[in-house]
Structure formats: structure tokens, C-alpha cells
N, C-alpha and C positions, 0 to 999 in steps of 0.2 A: 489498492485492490478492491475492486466493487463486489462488495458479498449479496446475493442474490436476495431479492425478496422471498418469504415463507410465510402461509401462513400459520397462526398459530393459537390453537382451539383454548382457550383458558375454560376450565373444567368451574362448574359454578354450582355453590354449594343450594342447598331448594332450602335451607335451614338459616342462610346469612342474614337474613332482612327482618327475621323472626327472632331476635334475641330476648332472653332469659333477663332479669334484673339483677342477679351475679353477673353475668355477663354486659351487661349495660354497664353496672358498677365500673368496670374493671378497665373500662375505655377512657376514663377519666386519669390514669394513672400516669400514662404520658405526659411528658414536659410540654407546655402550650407558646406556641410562637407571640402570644398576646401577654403584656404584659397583667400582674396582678391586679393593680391599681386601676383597670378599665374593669373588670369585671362586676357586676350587680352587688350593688350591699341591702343589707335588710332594709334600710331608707328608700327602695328603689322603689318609682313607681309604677306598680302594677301597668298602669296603661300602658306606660314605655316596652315591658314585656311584652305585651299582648302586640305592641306597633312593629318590635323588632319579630316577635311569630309569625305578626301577617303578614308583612316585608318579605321575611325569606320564604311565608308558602308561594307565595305569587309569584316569587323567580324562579325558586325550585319546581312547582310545579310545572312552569314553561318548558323546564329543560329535561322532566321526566324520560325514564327510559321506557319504550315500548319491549321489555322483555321476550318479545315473543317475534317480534322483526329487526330486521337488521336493515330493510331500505329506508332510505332519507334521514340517514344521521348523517346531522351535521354538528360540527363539533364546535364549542363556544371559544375556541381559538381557532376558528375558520379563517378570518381575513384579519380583524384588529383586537387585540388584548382587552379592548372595552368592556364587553358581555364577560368576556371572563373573569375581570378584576371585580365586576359586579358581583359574582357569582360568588367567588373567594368573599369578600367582603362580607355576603349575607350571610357564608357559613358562617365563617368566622364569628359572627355575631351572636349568631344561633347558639354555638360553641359556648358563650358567655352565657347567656340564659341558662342553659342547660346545667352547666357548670352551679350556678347558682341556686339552682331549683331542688338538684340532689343534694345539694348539703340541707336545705330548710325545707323542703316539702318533695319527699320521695314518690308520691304516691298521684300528685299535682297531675292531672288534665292536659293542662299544659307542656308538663317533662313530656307524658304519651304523646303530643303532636308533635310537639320537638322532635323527640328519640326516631318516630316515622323521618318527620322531614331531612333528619340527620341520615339516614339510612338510604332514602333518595337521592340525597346530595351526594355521599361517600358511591351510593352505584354509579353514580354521573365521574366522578371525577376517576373513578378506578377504572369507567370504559375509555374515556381521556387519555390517561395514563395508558391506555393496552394501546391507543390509537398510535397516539405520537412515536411510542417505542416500536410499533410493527413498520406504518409508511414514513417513518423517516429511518428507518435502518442502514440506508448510503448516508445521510447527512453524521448518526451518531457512531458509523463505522471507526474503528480505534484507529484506523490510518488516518480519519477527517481529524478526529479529534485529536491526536498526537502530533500532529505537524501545523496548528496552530498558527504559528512563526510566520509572519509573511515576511517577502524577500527585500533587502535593501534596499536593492537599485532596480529600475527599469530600465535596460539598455536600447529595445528595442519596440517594434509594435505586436510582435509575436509575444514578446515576453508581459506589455501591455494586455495585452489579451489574456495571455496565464494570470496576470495577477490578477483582472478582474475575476477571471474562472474562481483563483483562489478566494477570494474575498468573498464569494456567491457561498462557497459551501462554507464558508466559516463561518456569514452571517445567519447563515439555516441552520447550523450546528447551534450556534450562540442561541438563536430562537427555541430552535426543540430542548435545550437541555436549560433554559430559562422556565420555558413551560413546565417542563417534567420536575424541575424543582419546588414552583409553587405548589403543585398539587402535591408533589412528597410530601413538604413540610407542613401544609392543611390536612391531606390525611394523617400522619403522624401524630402534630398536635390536637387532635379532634380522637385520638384512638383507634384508628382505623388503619394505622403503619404495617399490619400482617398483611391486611390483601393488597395493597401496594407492593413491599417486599416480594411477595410472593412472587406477583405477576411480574417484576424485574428478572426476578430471578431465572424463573423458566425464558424470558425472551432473552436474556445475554448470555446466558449458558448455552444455549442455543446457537446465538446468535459466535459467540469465541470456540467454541467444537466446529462448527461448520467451517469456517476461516480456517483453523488449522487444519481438517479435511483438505482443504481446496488448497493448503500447501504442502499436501502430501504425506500429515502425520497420521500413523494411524493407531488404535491399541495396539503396542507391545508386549511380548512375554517371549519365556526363554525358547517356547517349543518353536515360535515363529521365527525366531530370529534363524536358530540353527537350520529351518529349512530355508528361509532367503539365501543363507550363505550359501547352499548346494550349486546353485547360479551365481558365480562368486560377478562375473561382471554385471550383472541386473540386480544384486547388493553393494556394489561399489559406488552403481548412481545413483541408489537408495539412500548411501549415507553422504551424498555429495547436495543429496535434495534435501537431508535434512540438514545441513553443513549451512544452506542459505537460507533455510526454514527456519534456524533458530534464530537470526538476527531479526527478521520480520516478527515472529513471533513474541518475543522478549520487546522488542526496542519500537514496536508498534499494537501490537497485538494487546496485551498485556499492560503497556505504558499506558495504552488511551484507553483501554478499560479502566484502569485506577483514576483515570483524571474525570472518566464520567462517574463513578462513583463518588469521589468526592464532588463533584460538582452539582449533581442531584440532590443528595442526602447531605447539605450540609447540617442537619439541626443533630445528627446525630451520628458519632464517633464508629459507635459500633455496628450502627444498623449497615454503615458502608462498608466496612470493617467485613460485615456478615455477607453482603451483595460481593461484594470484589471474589471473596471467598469462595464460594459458589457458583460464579461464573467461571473463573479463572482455572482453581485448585485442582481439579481432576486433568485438565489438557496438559496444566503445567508439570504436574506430577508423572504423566505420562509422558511428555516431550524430555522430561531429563533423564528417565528410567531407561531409556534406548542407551545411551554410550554403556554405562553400567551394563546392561544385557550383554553387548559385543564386547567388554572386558572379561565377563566371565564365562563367554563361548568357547566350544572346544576348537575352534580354528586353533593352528598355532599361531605364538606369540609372531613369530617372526614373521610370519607371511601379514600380518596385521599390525605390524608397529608403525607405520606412518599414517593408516587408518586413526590408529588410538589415540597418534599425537594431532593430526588434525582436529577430529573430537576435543580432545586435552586443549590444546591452544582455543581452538573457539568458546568455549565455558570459561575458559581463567580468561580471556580479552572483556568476556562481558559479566564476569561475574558482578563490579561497582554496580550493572542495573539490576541486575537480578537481585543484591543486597539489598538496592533501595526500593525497588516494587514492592516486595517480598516480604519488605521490614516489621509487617506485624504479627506478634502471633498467633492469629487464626490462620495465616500461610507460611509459618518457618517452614511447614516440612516441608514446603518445596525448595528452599534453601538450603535445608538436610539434603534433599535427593538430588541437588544438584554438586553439592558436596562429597555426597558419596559417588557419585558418577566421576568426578575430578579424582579422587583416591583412588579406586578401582583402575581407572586409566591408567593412572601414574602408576598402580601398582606392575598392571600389566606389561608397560613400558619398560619397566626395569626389570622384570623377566624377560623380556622377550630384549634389551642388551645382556642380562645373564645367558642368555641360550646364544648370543652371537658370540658370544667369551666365550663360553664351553664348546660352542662348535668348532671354532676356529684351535682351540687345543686340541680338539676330537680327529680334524682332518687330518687323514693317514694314508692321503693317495698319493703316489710318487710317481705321480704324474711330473715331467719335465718338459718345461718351454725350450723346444730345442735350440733355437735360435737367441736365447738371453732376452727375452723378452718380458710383457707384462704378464705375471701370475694371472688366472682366473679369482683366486682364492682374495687375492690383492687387491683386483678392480672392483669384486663384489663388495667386499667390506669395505673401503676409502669409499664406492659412492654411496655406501648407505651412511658411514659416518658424514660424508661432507654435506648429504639430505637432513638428516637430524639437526646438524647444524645451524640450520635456517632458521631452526624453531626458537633460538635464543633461550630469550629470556622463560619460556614456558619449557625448554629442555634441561635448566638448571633447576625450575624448580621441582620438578620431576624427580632430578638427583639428589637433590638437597635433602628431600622427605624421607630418603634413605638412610636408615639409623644407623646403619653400619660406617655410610659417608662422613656423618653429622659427626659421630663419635673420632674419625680418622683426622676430619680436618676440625675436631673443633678450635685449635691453636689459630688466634688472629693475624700468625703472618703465611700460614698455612695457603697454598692454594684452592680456587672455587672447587667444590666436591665435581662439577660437571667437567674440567679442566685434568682432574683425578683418575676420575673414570673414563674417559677418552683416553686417553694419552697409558692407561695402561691397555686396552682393549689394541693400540696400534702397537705398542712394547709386544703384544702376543701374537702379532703379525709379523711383527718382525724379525721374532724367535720363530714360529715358523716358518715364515719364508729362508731364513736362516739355514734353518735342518735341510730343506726343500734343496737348497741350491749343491746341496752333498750329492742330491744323485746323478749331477751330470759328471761326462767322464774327464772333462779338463780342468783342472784348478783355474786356468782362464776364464775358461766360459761359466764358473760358478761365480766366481767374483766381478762376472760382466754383470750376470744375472743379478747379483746385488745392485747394483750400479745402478741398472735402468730400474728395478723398483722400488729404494730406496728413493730415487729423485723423483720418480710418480707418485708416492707419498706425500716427498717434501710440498710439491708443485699442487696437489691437492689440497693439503694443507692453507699452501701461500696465498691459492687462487678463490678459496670459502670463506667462511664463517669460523672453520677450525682454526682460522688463524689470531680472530681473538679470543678463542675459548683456550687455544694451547700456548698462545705467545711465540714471543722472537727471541726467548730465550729457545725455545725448543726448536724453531728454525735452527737456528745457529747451532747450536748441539748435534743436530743429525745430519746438518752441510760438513760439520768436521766429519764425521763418521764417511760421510760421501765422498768426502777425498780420501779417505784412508784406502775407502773400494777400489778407488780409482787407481791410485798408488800400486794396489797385490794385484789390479789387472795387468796394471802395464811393467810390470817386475815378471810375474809368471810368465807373461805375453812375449816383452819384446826384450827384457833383459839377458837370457839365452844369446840374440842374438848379437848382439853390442858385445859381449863376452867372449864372439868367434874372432875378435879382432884382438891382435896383438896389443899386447902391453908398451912391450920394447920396440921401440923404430927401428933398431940394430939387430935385422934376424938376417937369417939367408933365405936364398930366392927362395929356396923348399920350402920355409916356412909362411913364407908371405903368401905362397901358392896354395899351403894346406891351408892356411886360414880362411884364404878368401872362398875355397873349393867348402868348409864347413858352413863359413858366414850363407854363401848361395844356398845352399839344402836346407840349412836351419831356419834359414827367412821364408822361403819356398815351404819349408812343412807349417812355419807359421800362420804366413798367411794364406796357406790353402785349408786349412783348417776354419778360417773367420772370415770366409770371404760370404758366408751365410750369417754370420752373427750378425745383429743389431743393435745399435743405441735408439733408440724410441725417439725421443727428444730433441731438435733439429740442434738449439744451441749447444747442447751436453757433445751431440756426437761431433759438431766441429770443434770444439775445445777440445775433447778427447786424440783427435784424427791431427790436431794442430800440435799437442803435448809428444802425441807419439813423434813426430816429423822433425822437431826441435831435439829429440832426444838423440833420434837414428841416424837423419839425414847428413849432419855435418862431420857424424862422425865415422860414417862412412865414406863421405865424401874427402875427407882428407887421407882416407887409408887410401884411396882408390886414385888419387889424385899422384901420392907417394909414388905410391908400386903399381901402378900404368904401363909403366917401357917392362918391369917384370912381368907382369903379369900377362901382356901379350905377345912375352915368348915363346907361351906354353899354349897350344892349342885348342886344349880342354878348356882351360881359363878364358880363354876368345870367345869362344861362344856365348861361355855365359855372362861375357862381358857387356856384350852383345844384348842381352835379355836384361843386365841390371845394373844400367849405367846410375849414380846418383840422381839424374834428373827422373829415369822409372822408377826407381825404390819410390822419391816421392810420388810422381801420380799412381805408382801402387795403390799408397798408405791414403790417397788422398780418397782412392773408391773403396774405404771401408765401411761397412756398417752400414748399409742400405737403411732404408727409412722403415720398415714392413719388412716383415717373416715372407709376404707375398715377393720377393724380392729373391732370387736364386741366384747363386754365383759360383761362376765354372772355376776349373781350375787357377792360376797366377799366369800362369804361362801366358793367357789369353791378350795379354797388355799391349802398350807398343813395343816395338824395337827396335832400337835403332840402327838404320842401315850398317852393313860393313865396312863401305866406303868410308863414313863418319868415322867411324872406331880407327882403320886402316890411317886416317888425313893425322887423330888426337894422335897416334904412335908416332907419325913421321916427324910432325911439329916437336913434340916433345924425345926425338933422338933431334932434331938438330938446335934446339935449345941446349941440350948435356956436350953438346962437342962444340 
């Protein structure tokens, strides 16, 4: 991301160049990048002073600042490091004199031309230092600098081309922040590290608020927040902008600002220490007080808990860099507030599954799926559970940080607390739906009604994430329970009708005829009853439709087979033999349970029939079979 050029007014004191002899003193206190052992001894020869004075007046003076214009500066790292390392050099030397002069002659002639030409020099190198950091601000960009790494392979000529591209700004980076390092550590060690620092300061604090601007952060506080939410979809993309805002900012932003501070200020610990600090700390401080905010908004939890675990998951994924940026203490409390923004979440999170537990006991509508279909109540909670689920490892620890969890499962063969709480949140769905299934008016169609949403659980379950956070033992567990449903559907359903059939083969016609005249009515109210019901499911309702068929079919078909030549003596019985020959019972049984509640079904009647003639041919065949 190319952060724009700005410029940028450094405020200049009329009082810097005029220093006090306490204040000259106090510039010598700094650690010096020159060793001890070079510095002047009392043996020193005067001339040598006076050659190393006149030396550095004659460079420093060449490279004087004109204070009062700003056209035809050129800067002594223009084209080659020569003029500059001259320039370095002389200070540095100067540095030495001077050093030597306050300890043994304070008052020395000499120290006053020094302490001047010092004061020249340090204005020379601290306009340097403003240049390099203003026009190379794309080269010292924390994205240039952060992505260092050049790439292994070159596969192609395009990629040839990028690499040179890359290697252009890395070598410009390497340059500016080589330069900006020599003059750190000469002003520094010469006493002169405040107007350096300073003017860093204001241009990357500058320069890191702007960048996060142009990624869309901006101050946060509670009052702001709760008006974004009023536009809840123009706060969704808000937190979706900062959702990729923070990876930029943390893993680029922030990273290459700690590597230019170190990489400047190596002579001292804390001065970069203090630079990072100050660039950094307020954006950072701001960029993680945002989730925090939207934790403790009044939105409800529930309308906000895949918000907050987004949030959540994005800060625990990168919390390792945020530890290691972060790591000193003039920046923990961004570590704190990015801590407390992950607490707060989590807390919210588990409020806001306490509000989907209490609601789910709260719901008292007796509403009924006429048709045995999927609950509303059902579909909402299994897809919010099976969404949670995706968050893994950031949705256990969420649970985990729950004392009440910690304390239930502390036992080591105990199940994951997140495993705990799921798996009880669906137990209260399924006690509700339970109750739910009372208010329809057939014990059939309630225990259909179990049937299809129990298996839309299981299948929810099977087909997420919820299926390694609950296991195969809970699978298994609640498939027995699903054939139990299945079982008291087709008992209530179709065992009536199996029941209209004779026990004993040895009846009389009348009885064979009253049975079979019940069997027809009782199948007939059966399945005019369920010719609207549903199995949701494609495989469940063939299994179902194939169980009932296996149950009925044969055993109808042997009654009907028996007592045939009976049963079309009787002319009432003709007819409806006529309508429910064994091969129609089956393609009955076989259009059950349409796929969709959109799915309507008329009366039984509506089926084939089979001609008379057929019926008339099976009578004739089977009287001259008996004779």
C-alpha cells in the first residue's frame, strides 16, 4: 500500500543553536559510538587540535545551512556516501576534541568554536535526517520494509520483472534506513539524540495514523459505535473492513515499523524502545478498543454473536505477533487492550449462547408443522449451532474461560467444556421440540414430527464441525433414539391396520368379509390422513415407505390371496377389491410422504384400479383351480 507523500513543517526552536554551558555540559552524557582509547590525552598536541578545528570548520562550513531558504539544498547523501562519510568523520572528530577540552579547559576558545561548529553540524545532519524520512516515505513504508524476503524461484519473465521491482525497493529501503542510521547514532553520540528523536517521531506517527486512515480505522468510543449500529448493514461492512484492517495493520503496519526502529537506533535500546512507542501506541490502542466497544454495545447478544466471534477468532489467530511486536514495556498496554477486547468477546459470546439456552426454554408458541415437517425453532438453532462450529478451536476457548465449565469438567476424562455446552443447548431443543410435537392431533403425525427433526439434527450434526465437537458416540445415541420414533410412527400408523386381519385362518365367510370390510376403512382413514404428511429426507422417506411395505404388503397379500373366491361373493367386497388389490396397497404405500409440505394430496381413492375384468379372470382362474 503506497502511503502518500505529506508534507511536514518541523517547528524550530530560535533558542537551539544558542546553548547555556549547563546545557552544553549535559550533551556530553550520551554513550559515544567512538571508542575511549581515540579520544585526546593531556599529551595531546595542541596543533593536532587546532588541525582537527580547522578540518571540520572548512567541511562544516561548505555544508552550512542557509536558515532562511529552503532553495538549492542538496543533501550530502545526494548521489555517493563520500561527502557524507567525510562529513561524519569530521564530526566525529570534533566530538573527540570537544569531549577532551570540557574535561581540562572549560572556558578554552577553542571548546566556543567547537560547541558553534557542533551546532552547525547537528543543524546539517537533523535537516538530513527530516529529508531522508519525508522523500523516501514509499521506500521506508512498513509494507517495503516488512516484506524484505525476496522470493525463491523466478518461474517466469513477469515474475523476473517483479523481482527486479522488488529488489529496487529493498535496495532504496537498505539505503535510506542505512543513512538514517549513521546520522542517529552521530547525533546521539555527539548529544544531540532529542532533535533527532523528536523529528522521527512526529514524521512516523504521522506517517502509521495516516496508513491506518487509508485502512479505514478510525477514533473509536462508545457513543460512535452505538450510532454506526443504527445502519446495522453500513456497520457490518464496517466491521468486515476492519476484520482485514487488522491483519495489515498488525502483520505489516506495525511489524515494519518495529524493524525500522530497530534498524535506525541501533546504539540505543530504549531510544527505539521510545520511537516504536510513539509511532505506534495510540493507533494500536485504538485499533483494538473497537471489538471491546461492540462487546459492550447495547445490540443484543444474539443478533451479534457471529460478529463477536469473528472479532474473537481474528485477535486469538494473531495474537503470537501482537505478543511479539508488543513485547516491551512501554507498549504492553496494547497487549492489555487487546486482551481485554478477546475477554470481553468471549464474554459476550457466552451470553449471547446463555440467551439462545434461555430463549429456546422461553419459546411458548404452539405453532405446529402441519405436515410433520422441519420446526422453525429447529432450523434456526442447528444453523446457528452448525456456524459456531466452524470457529473450532476459537469457539472452545471461548467456553473453556467459563468458570462454571472449568469447574463441571475439571475431571481429565470428562468431556471438552465446548462439547458440554453444545450438546446440552441441542438436549433443550429437543425437549422442546418434544413438548411441541403434543400439539398435533394424531400420535402419528407427532411421532413423524419427531422423526424428521430429530434426523435434521442428526444430519446437521453429521455434515459440520458439530460432528467433532459432539462425537460418534452422540451420533449413535440419538440414531437409536431415531429408530425408537420411527418404530411408535409405524405402530400408531399402520399397526391398526395389520390388526384388521384375522388371527385364525379357520373363520367363516362372515368373518373373513368383516375383516377385510374393516382392514379397507381402516387403511383408507389411514392413509387419507398422511397423504399430506412428509419425510423431509429422501433416503429416511424411502427406508420408511420400504419398512412400512415389508410390514403390510405380504401380509395382506396372503389374506387376500386365501379368501379371494370369499370374498368375491360378496358385492360390497368386489368393489373394494377392486380399489385395493395387494399390488395398489403397495403403489399406495409407495406415494407416501411427498418430499415438500408444497406437496398436496387428495384423497386414496385417487390411485389405480384395477379393471373388473382382471378381478372377474383372478375369481374364475382360482374357482377352477379349487374344483
Amino acid at each position: 500500500m503506497a502511503i502518500s507523500k505529506t508534507p511536514y513543517t518541523i517547528k524550530k526552536s530560535p533558542n537551539r543553536l544558542n546553548l547555556k554551558p549547563t546545557n552544553f555540559m549535559s550533551r556530553f552524557s550520551f554513550t559515544t559510538i567512538s571508542s575511549t582509547s581515540s579520544s585526546f590525552s593531556s599529551s595531546s598536541s595542541e596543533s593536532m587540535m587546532e588541525e582537527t578545528i580547522k578540518n571540520a570548520k572548512s567541511i562544516i562550513d561548505k555544508w552550512e545551512i542557509d536558515g532562511h531558504s529552503n532553495t538549492g539544498f542538496i543533501s550530502i547523501f545526494h548521489e555517493t556516501r563520500g561527502e557524507a562519510t567525510v562529513f561524519i568523520n569530521c564530526v566525529t572528530g570534533l566530538h573527540r576534541v570537544m569531549r577532551f577540552l570540557v574535561s581540562h579547559d572549560l572556558r578554552s576558545e577553542k571548546l566556543s568554536l567547537a560547541q558553534r561548529l557542533m551546532q552547525i553540524a547537528m543543524k546539517r545532519l537533523e535537516r538530513e535526517f527530516h529529508l531522508i524520512l519525508s522523500d523516501n516515505r514509499d521506500y521506508l513504508e512498513p509494507g517495503s520494509v516488512s516484506s524484505w524476503s525476496s522470493r525463491s524461484s523466478i518461474d517466469s519473465e513477469e515474475d523476473r520483472q517483479l523481482q527486479i521491482s522488488v529488489s529496487d525497493v529493498k535496495q532504496s529501503s537498505m539505503i535510506a534506513i542505512s543513512n538514517l542510521r549513521l546520522i542517529a547514532d552521530t547525533m546521539i553520540s555527539c548529544g544531540y539524540g532529542k532533535e533527532c528523536i523528536v523529528l522521527y517521531k512526529i514524521i512516523r506517527k504521522s506517517t502509521i495514523n495516516e496508513a491506518l486512515s487509508h485502512l479505514g480505522i478510525q477514533p473509536y468510543s462508545s457513543s460512535h459505535i452505538n450510532k454506526m449500529m443504527i445502519n446495522a448493514p453500513h456497520f457490518d461492512d464496517h466491521v468486515k473492513n476492519w476484520l482485514a484492517a487488522l491483519q495489515i495493520a498488525v502483520k505489516i503496519l506495525f511489524h515494519g515499523e518495529k524493524i525500522l526502529c530497530d534498524r535506525i537506533f541501533t546504539s540505543s535500546v530504549r531510544i527505539r524502545d521510545s520511537c516504536f512507542e510513539n509511532s505506534t501506541k495510540e493507533g494500536a490502542l485504538n485499533l483494538f478498543a473497537f471489538p471491546e466497544l461492540i462487546a459492550r454495545c447495547k445490540r443484543p447478544k444474539s443478533e451479534t454473536i457471529f460478529m463477536m466471534m469473528d472479532l474473537y477468532n481474528s485477535i486469538s489467530d494473531i495474537w503470537p505477533e501482537i505478543e511479539s511486536i508488543f513485547s516491551n514495556e512501554s507498549v504492553s498496554s496494547v497487549k492489555v487492550q487487546a486482551l481485554s477486547s478477546l475477554h470481553k468477546l468471549g464474554d459476550s459470546v457466552r451470553t449471547a449462547l446463555g440467551q439462545l439456552e434461555s430463549s429456546i426454554h422461553k419459546n411458548s408458541s404452539k405453532l405446529t408443522v402441519s405436515d410433520g415437517g422441519i420446526h422453525p425453532l429447529n432450523n434456526s438453532v442447528m444453523t446457528c449451532l452448525s456456524s459456531l462450529s466452524d470457529y473450532g478451536s476459537a469457539l472452545s476457548d471461548v467456553i473453556v474461560d467459563d468458570l462454571q465449565f472449568r469447574e463441571q469438567t475439571s475431571d481429565e476424562i470428562s468431556p471438552p467444556a465446548v462439547s458440554v455446552k453444545l450438546a446440552r443447548i441441542i438436549l433443550v431443543l429437543l425437549c422442546k421440540l418434544d413438548s411441541k410435537a403434543k400439539f398435533h392431533n394424531y400420535a402419528a403425525l407427532s411421532y413423524l414430527f419427531l422423526v424428521n427433526n430429530l434426523h435434521f439434527i442428526i444430519e446437521k450434526v453429521r455434515a459440520t464441525n458439530l460432528k467433532f465437537i459432539l462425537g460418534e458416540e452422540w451420533i449413535t445415541n440419538h440414531e437409536k433414539k431415531l429408530k425408537q420414533y420411527v418404530s411408535s410412527y409405524e405402530s400408531m400408523s399402520w399397526n391398526k391396520v395389520i390388526s384388521c386381519l384375522p388371527e385364525n385362518s379357520l373363520v367363516s365367510p362372515e368373518k373373513v368379509r368383516d375383516c377385510f370390510r374393516r382392514l379397507y376403512s381402516t387403511f383408507g382413514e389411514v392413509y387419507g390422513k398422511q397423504t399430506s404428511w412428509i419425510v423431509v429426507d429422501e433416503k429416511m422417506r424411502d427406508k420408511m415407505k420400504a419398512s412400512i411395505a415389508n410390514k403390510l404388503v405380504p401380509v395382506y397379500e396372503e389374506f387376500y390371496s386365501k379368501h379371494l373366491m370369499t370374498l368375491g361373493e360378496d358385492e360390497r367386497c368386489m368393489k373394494m377389491l377392486m380399489r385395493l388389490s395387494p399390488e395398489n396397497m403397495a403403489k399406495y404405500l409407495s406415494e407416501l410422504f411427498p418430499g415438500t409440505s408444497a406437496v398436496v394430496r387428495s384423497s386414496w381413492s385417487y390411485s389405480l384400479i384395477l379393471p373388473v375384468v382382471s378381478l372377474s379372470h383372478a375369481l374364475r382362474s382360482l374357482h377352477f383351480q379349487n374344483t
